[in-house]
C-alpha positions in Angstrom: 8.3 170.5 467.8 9.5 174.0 466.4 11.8 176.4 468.1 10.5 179.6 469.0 12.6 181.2 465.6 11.0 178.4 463.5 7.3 179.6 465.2 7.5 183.1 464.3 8.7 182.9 460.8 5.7 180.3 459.8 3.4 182.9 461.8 4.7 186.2 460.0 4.7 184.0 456.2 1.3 183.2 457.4 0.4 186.3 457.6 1.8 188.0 455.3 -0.3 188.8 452.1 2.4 189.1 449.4 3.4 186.1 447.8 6.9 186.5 446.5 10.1 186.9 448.0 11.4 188.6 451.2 14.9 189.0 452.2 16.1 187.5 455.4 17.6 190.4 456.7 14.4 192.0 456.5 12.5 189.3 458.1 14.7 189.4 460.5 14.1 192.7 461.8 10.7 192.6 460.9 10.1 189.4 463.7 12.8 190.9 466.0 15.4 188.2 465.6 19.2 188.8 465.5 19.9 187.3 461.4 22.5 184.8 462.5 19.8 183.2 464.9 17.1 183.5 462.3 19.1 181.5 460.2 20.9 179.0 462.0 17.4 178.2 464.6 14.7 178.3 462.0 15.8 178.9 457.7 18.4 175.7 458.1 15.3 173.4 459.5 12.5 174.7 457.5 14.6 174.5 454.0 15.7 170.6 454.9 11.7 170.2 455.8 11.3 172.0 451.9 8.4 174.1 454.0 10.7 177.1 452.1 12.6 177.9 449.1 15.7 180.1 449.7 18.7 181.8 447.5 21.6 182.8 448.8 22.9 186.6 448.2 26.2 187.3 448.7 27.3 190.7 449.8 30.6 192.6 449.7 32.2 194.5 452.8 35.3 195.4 454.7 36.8 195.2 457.7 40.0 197.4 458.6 42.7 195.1 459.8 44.7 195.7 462.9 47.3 198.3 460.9 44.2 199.9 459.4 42.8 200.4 462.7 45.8 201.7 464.1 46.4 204.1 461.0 42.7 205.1 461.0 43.3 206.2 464.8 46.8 207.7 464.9 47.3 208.3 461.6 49.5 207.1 458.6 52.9 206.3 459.1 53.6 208.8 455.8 51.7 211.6 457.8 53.8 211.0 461.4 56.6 211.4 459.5 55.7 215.0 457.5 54.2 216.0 461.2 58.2 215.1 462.9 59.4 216.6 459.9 58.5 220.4 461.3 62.5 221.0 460.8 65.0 218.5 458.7 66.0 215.8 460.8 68.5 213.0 459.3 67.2 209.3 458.4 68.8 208.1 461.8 67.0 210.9 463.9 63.8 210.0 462.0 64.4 206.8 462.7 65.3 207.6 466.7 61.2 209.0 466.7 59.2 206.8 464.7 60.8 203.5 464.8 60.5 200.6 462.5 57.6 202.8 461.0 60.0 205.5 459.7 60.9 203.7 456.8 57.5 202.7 455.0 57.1 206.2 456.3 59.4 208.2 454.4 58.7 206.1 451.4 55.1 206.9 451.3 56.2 210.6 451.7 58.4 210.9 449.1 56.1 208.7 446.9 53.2 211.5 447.4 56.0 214.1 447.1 55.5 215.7 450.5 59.2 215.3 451.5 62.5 215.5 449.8 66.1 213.6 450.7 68.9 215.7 450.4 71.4 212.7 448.7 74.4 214.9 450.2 73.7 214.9 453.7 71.0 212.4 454.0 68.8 214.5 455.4 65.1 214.8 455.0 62.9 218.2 455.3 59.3 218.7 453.8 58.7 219.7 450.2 55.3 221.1 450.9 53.8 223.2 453.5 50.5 221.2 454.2 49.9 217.3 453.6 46.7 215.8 453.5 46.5 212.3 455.3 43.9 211.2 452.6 44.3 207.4 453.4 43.7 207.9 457.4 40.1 209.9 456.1 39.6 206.8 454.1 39.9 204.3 456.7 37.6 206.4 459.0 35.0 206.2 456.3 35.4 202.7 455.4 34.6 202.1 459.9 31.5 203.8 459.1 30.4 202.3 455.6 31.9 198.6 455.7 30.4 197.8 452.0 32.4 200.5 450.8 29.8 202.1 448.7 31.0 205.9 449.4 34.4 205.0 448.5 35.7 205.0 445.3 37.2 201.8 443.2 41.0 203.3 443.4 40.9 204.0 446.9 39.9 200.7 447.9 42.9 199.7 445.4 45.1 201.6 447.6 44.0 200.1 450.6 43.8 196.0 449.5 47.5 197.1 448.1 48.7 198.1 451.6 46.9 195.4 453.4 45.1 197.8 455.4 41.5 196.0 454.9 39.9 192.5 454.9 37.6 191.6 452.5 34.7 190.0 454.9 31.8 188.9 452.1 28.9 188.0 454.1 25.5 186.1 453.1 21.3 186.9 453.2 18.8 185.0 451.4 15.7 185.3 449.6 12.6 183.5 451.3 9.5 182.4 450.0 6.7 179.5 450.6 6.9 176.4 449.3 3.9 174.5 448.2 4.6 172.2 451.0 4.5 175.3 453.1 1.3 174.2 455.1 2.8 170.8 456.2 5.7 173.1 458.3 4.2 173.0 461.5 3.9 169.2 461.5 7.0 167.3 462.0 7.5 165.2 459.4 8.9 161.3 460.0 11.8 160.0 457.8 10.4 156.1 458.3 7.9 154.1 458.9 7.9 152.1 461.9 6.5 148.8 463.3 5.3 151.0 466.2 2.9 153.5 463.1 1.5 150.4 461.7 0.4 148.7 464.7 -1.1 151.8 466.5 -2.1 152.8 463.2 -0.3 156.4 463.8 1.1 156.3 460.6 -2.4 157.8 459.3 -1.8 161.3 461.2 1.9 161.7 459.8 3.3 163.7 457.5 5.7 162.0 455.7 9.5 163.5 454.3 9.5 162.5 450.6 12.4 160.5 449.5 14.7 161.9 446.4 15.0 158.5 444.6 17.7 160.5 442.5 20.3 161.0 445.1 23.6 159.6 444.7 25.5 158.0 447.5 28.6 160.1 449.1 31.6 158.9 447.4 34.1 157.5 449.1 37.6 159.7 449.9 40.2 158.8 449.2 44.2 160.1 449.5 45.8 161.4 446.4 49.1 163.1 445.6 50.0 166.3 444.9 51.4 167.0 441.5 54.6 168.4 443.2 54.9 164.8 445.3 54.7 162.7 442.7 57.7 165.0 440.8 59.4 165.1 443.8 59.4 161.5 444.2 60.7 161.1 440.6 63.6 163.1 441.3 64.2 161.7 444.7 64.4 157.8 442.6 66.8 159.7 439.7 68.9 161.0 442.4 69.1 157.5 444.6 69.7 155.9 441.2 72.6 157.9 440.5 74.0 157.1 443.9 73.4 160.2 446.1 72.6 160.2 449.5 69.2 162.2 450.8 70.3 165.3 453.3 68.2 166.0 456.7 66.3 168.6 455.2 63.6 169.5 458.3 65.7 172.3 459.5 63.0 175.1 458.0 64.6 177.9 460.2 68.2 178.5 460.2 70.4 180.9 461.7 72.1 183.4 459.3 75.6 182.0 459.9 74.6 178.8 458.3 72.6 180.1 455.8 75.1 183.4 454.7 77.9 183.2 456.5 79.0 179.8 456.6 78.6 179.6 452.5 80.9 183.3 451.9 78.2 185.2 451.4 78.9 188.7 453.2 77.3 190.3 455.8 76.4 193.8 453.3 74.8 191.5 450.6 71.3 192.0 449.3 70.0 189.0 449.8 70.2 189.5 453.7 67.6 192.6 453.5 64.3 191.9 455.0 62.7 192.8 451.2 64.6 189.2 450.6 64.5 187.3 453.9 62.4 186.2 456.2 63.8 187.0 459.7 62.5 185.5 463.1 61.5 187.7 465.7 61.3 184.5 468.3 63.6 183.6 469.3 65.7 186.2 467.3 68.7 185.2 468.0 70.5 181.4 467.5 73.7 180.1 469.7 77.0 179.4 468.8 77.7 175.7 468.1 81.4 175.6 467.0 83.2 178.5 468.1 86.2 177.9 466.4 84.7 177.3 463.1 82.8 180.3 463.4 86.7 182.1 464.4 87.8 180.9 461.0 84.6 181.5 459.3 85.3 185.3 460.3 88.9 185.7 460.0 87.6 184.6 456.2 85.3 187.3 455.9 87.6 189.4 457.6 91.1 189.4 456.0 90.6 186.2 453.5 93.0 183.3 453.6 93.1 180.6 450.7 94.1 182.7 448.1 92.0 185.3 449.2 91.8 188.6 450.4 88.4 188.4 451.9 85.4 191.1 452.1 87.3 193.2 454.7 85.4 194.9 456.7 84.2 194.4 460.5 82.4 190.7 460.8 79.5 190.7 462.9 78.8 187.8 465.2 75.4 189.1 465.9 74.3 189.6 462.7 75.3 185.9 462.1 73.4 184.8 464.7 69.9 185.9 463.4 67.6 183.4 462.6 65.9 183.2 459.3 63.5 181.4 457.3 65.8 179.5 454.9 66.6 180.7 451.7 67.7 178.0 450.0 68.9 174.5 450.7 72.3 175.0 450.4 72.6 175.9 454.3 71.7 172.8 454.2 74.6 171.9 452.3 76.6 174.0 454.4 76.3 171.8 457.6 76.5 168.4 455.9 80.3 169.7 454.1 81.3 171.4 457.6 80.6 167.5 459.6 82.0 166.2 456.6 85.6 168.2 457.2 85.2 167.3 460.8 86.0 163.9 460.5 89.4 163.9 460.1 89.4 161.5 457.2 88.2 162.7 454.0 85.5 160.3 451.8 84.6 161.5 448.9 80.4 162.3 449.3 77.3 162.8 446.5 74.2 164.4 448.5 70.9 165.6 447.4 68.4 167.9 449.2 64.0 168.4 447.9 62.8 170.6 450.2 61.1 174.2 451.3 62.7 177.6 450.6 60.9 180.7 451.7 61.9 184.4 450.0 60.4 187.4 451.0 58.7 187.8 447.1 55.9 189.9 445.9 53.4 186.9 444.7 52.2 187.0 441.5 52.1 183.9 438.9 55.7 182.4 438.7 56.8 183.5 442.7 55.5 182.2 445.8 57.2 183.3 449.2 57.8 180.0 449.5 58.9 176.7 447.1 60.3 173.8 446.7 64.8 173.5 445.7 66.5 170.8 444.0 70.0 170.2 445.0 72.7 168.1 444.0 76.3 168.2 445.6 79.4 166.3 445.0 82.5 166.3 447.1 85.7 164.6 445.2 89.4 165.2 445.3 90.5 167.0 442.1 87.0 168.0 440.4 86.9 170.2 437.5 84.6 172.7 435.3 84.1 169.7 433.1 83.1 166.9 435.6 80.5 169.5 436.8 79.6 169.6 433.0 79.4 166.1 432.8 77.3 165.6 435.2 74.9 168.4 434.4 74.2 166.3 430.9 73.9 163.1 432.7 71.7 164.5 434.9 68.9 166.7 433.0 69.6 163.8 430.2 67.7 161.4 432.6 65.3 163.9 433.0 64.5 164.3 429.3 66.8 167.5 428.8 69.4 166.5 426.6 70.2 170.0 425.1 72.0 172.1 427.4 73.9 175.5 427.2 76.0 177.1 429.9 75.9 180.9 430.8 78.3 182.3 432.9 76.9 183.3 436.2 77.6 185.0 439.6 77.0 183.4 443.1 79.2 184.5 446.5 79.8 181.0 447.2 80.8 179.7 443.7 83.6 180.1 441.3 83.1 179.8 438.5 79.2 180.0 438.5 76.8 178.6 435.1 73.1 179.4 434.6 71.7 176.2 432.8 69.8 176.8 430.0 67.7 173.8 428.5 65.5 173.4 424.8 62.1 173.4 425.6 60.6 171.6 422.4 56.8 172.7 423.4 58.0 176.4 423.4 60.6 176.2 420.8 63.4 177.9 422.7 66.0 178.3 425.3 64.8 178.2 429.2 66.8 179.2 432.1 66.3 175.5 434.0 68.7 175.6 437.2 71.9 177.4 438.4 75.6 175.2 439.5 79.0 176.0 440.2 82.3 175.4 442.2 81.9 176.1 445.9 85.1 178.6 446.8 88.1 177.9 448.7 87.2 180.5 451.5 83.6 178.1 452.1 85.3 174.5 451.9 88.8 175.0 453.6 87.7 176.9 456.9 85.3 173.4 457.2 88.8 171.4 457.6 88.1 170.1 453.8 91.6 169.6 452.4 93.2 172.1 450.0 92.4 169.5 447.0 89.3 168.9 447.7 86.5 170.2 445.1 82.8 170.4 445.9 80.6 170.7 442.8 76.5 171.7 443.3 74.2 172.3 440.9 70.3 173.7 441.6 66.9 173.9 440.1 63.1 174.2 441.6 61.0 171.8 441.7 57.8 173.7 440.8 58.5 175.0 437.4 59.4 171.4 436.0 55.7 170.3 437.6 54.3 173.2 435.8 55.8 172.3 432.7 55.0 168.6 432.9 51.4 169.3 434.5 50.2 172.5 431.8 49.7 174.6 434.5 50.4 178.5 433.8 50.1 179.9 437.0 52.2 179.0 440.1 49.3 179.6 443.1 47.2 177.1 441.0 50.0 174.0 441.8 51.0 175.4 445.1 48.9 177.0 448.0 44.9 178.2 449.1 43.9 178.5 445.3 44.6 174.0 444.7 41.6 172.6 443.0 41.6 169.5 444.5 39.5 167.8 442.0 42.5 168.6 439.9 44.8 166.7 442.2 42.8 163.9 442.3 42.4 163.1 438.3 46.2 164.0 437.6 48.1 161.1 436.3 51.1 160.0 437.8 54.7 161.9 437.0 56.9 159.8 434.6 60.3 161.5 434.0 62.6 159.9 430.8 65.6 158.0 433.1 
């Protein structure tokens, strides 16, 4: 039996004197059906039954998202600030009216060059006498015209680039009769039964033709990742070599362990929310060792070690925040503190492969988040030249024999050595990882002993897999845009141990 959907679109193609296509939006309206019903109660049935032929049509529209919605009602942040700016306030005050908005704000401002900032006395005060909230009249358009036909190419640029709309493609199709068309209201039988033979029903039936050509499903099966089989030929290097795997499945860390805790001080880039991905719940993380955190902060505050330290006003609170990870060295950070806990010092090799997350603008060699490969040693009396060493031995098992050294900066590391390694495919010099010496002012406020030497050295795991694997562009090995089929005929990972 048909629905009632399935009923009236036989009746109208019936009826209808034109054989070629018709679009199922139209039909739609024309039979007085909502389209979603239309094709979900009768196209679906009548196209497996081949009463109809059908091609899909993909269309194009957009939906604001929530932040378009809200700057399409109250206006861009860019314009709330030019309207406060009636007189020149100072970023604070700005900040006092507008809130966490003042600052993409005043950057959009000054970008349009409605405002100006007065360097001297940091304050701000318009540059123009009128401002024109262009994207706001945008967004009211696009809420009227969601295909986006009135609007032109660079504006919807501006938009996708601010995240202020959603691209929502949706789907019609193209209807016409089949040459089976005439067997639609007849329900057609898939077998042939004992019951039809015997009763002799079969005769009445219209039968559902079998496609002979049809391939069976194939079966699924599980299949590694590119990045897990490489990671699992590092992990065997590493164990080979002796090193023992740290509890990595700490993704969110508080500041103190992932700054702090390593020297890092509390003023330093990487701790700006352009780098770091902070937590809003819970914001905040407890206290698990006050008097490690004492020393940590008489470190930062008036050195010790050799040291003069950052000096300036440590902030507990600002320790406290927690973060998405940066990098597994916070890791690192807790295994060497339990280590100087102990009381008795044994010497130590770990190794962390794990998730990072940076706050990066995505394109095709950075991901907001990836994959860090870190080796630590902690040994009485280590030098510049056992790190060395072990560097060659290391990317030597990997196939890198041909290293070079570049001096390097890191807060937590002195000295510090980019690695550089010769890529035979590209004939030249790649940047390959980053090492160093962790400083006094990180080991000894741990209760590591004065000659005790930590040595760590770093790499990611992705750009090795995308060297090994020929793939050019990061979001193709790592993320929505996966080809699985690619997955599935890799071969397995062999690194040269």
């Amino acid at each position: 039996m048909e629905s009632g959907a399935e009923d009236s679109v036989i009746a109208y193609l019936r009826g209808r004197s034109e054989e070629g296509w018709i679009e199922s939006s139209t039909l739609a309206e024309e039979i007085g059906l909502d389209h979603q019903v239309l094709v979900d109660s009768a196209l679906k049935a009548l196209t497996a039954r081949e009463a109809i032929l059908t091609e899909t049509i993909t269309h194009s529209s957009w939906k604001l998202s929530d932040e378009g919605q809200n700057y399409a009602e109250n206006g861009t942040p860019e314009a709330q600030v030019f309207d406060v700016l009636a007189s020149p306030m100072t970023l604070d005050q700005l900040k006092e009216k507008l809130g966490n908005d003042s600052s993409i704000g005043m950057q959009q401002a000054m970008k349009k060059k409605w405002i100006v900032l007065d360097k001297g006395t940091k304050t701000l005060s318009r540059k123009v006498d009128t401002a024109v909230d262009e994207v706001a009249d945008i967004l009211k358009k696009l809420a009227v015209d969601s295909a986006g036909q009135g609007l032109a190419e660079k504006d919807l640029k501006v938009l996708k680039s601010r995240k202020l709309i959603v691209h929502k493609p949706y789907k019609t199709y193209k209807i016409k009769k089949s040459d089976k068309f005439d067997d639609a209201t007849t329900k057609q039988a898939t077998e042939l039964t004992r019951e039809m033979l015997e009763s002799g029903e079969w005769k009445e039936l219209s039968f559902k033709s079998y496609n002979f050509e049809a391939l069976g499903k194939a079966p699924e099966g599980g299949s590694l990742h590119p990045l897990l089989k490489v990671r699992e030929q590092f992990r065997s290097l590493f164990l080979e070599m002796g090193f023992e795997e740290m509890p990595t499945n700490n993704y969110v860390e508080s500041s103190f362990w992932n700054f702090d805790a390593l020297f890092q001080p509390q003023q330093h880039p990487a701790r700006d929310a352009h780098d770091t991905f902070f937590l809003s719940a819970p914001e905040l993380s407890r206290v698990e060792n006050q008097e490690y955190w004492n020393r940590v902060q008489k470190t930062h505050e008036e050195g010790g070690y050799g040291s003069i330290g950052y000096r300036y006003k440590w902030s507990e609170q600002e320790a406290k925040k927690n973060v998405l990870r940066t990098h597994t060295t916070a890791v690192s950070s807790r295994m060497l503190e339990k280590l100087g806990s102990t009381g008795e010092f044994q010497p130590k090799k770990y190794f962390s492969i794990d998730r990072v997350f940076r706050n990066e603008t995505l394109d095709a060699t950075h991901l907001a988040e990836f994959h860090q490969i870190e080796g630590v040693i902690a040994d009485r009396n280590l030098s510049l030249g056992h790190l060395k060493g072990i560097l060659h031995l290391f990317f030597q098992k990997l196939g890198m024999p041909k290293l070079r050294f570049k001096p390097a900066h890191n807060p937590y590391t002195e000295p510090s050595m980019e690695i550089f390694s010769y890529h035979e495919g590209l004939n030249k010099w790649v940047e390959v990882g980053n090492s160093g010496i962790f400083r006094p002012e990180m080991l000894q406020p741990m209760g590591l002993p004065e000659d005790v030497t930590v040595i760590a050295w770093g790499l990611s795991l992705e750009r090795p897999t995308m060297i090994l694997y020929g793939i050019s562009n990061i979001r193709e090995l790592f993320g929505h845009k996966v080809d699985l089929e690619k997955v599935k005929r890799n071969p397995i990972c062999r690194l040269t141990f």
